[in-house]
N, C-alpha and C positions, 0 to 999 in steps of 0.2 A: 716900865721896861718889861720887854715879856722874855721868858728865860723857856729854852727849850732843854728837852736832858733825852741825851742819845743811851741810856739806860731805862728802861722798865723795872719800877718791881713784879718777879715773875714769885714772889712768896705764896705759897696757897697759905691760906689761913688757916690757924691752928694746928699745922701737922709740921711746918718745920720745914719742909721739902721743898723744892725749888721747880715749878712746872718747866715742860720746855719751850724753849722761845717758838713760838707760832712763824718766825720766817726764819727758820733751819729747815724745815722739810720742805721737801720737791713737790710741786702740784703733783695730782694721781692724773692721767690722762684719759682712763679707762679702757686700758688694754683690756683686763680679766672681761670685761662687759664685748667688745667685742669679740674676741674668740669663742667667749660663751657661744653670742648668737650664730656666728660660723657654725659649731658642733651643734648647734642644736639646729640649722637647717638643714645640716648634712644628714642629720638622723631622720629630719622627718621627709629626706630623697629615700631613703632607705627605707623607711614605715612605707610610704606609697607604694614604692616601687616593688617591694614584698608583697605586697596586697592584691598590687596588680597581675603579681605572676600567679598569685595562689585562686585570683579570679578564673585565670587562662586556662592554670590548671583543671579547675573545679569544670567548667567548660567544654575543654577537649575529653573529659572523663566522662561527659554524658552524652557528648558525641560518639562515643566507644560505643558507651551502651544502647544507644540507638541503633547505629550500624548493625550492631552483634545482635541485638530483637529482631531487625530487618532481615539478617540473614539466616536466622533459624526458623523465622515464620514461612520465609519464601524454602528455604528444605524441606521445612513442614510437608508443605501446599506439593513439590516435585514427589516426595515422595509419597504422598496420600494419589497425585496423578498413575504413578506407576503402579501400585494396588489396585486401580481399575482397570490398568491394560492386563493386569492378572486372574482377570475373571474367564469365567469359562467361555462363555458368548459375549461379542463388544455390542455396542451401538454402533449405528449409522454412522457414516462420517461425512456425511451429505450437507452438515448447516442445521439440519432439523433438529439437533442437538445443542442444549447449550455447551458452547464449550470444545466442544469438538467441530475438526474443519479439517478440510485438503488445504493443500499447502498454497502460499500466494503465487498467483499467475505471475508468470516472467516478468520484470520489468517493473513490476508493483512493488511498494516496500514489503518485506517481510511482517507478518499477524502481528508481532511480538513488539514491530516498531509504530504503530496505527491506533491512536489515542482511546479510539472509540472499541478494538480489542479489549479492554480492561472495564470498558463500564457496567454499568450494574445491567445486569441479565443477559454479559455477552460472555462472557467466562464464569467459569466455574469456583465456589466460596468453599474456602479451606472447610472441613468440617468439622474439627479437630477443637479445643482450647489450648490457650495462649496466655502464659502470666505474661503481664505485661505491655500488653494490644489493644491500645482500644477497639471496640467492636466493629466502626465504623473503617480499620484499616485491617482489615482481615486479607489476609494472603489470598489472589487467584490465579486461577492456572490456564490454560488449554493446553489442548493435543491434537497435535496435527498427523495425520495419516499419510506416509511421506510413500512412493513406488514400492512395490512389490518386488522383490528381489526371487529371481529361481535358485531352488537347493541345485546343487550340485549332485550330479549319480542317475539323476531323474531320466526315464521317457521320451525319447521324441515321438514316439507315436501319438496318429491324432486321436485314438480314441483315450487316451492317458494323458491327462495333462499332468505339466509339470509340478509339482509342490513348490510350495512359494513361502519365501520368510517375508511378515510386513514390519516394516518398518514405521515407528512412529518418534515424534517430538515431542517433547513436554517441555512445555517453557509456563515459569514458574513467576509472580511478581508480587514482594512482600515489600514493606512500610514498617517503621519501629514502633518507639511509641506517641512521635508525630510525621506527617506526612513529607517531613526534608529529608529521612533516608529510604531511599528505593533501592531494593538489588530485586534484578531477577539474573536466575537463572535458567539453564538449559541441562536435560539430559537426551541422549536417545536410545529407547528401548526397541529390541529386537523380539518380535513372539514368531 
């Protein structure tokens, strides 16, 4: 005869105490385990996503500093242009000069937009130093020799001719410290 017994001994040994019965508690399901993993992917949206902006950041801050080299080297270069229209006697503005030119024929694009304006021995090299520049993107300039304007008060008689203001342009075209930012500029002086 086999005898079954709907009680356990749950006595620990030697201590007297009574363990707890093994089918009173509830299975665990592992809630804590999933929400864990929740919060710990939502932090690591959060690690990436910081990371990425502090890239951007880092990024558009050396694009600044590029711009801002580009646009002091091309100052540079206009205002080292207008020191030479400040000389006593100019040059020729015929072409024989590097650098210096009449202005484009009607109809033509303007010097300043005309690729081969810019290359090496058609314009003029900053002469100056630049923290920050490589050598090779060094600011250049021209100037163009734009009509003769008559002063005002003058002669019309023809053994007197009139006095005349010239007009000139200086268009200016700087690089930072690599060749993705371009500024040029323009001034025009009056002597």
């Amino acid at each position: 005869m086999i005898m079954t017994h709907d009680r356990l001994d749950t006595t620990v040994r030697g201590t007297g105490t009574r363990a707890a019965p093994a089918h009173g508690h509830r299975q665990q399901r592992g809630a804590v385990l999933f929400i864990s993993l929740i919060m710990l992917l939502a932090m690591t949206l959060i690690g990436i996503t910081g990371m990425q902006a502090t890239t951007m950041e880092e990024k558009m801050a050396g694009n600044l500093r590029d711009i801002n080299l580009s646009f002091q080297a091309t100052e540079a270069a206009l205002r080292e242009g207008e020191s030479l229209l400040q000389a006593a006697t100019l040059p020729d503005f015929d072409g024989s000069n590097v650098g210096l030119y009449q202005p484009a024929q009607v109809g033509s694009p303007p010097l300043w937009e005309v690729p081969s304006t810019w290359a090496s021995g058609s314009a003029i090299a900053y002469g100056g130093s630049l923290d920050g520049i490589p050598a090779g993107n060094r600011p250049l300039y021209i100037i163009e020799e734009l009509a003769a304007l008559p002063n005002p008060g003058g002669s019309l008689a023809s053994d007197n001719p009139l006095p005349e203001t010239h007009i000139y342009r200086i268009t200016a075209r700087g690089m930072g410290g690599n060749d993705r930012s371009v500024t040029i500029l323009q001034s025009t002086y009056k002597r």
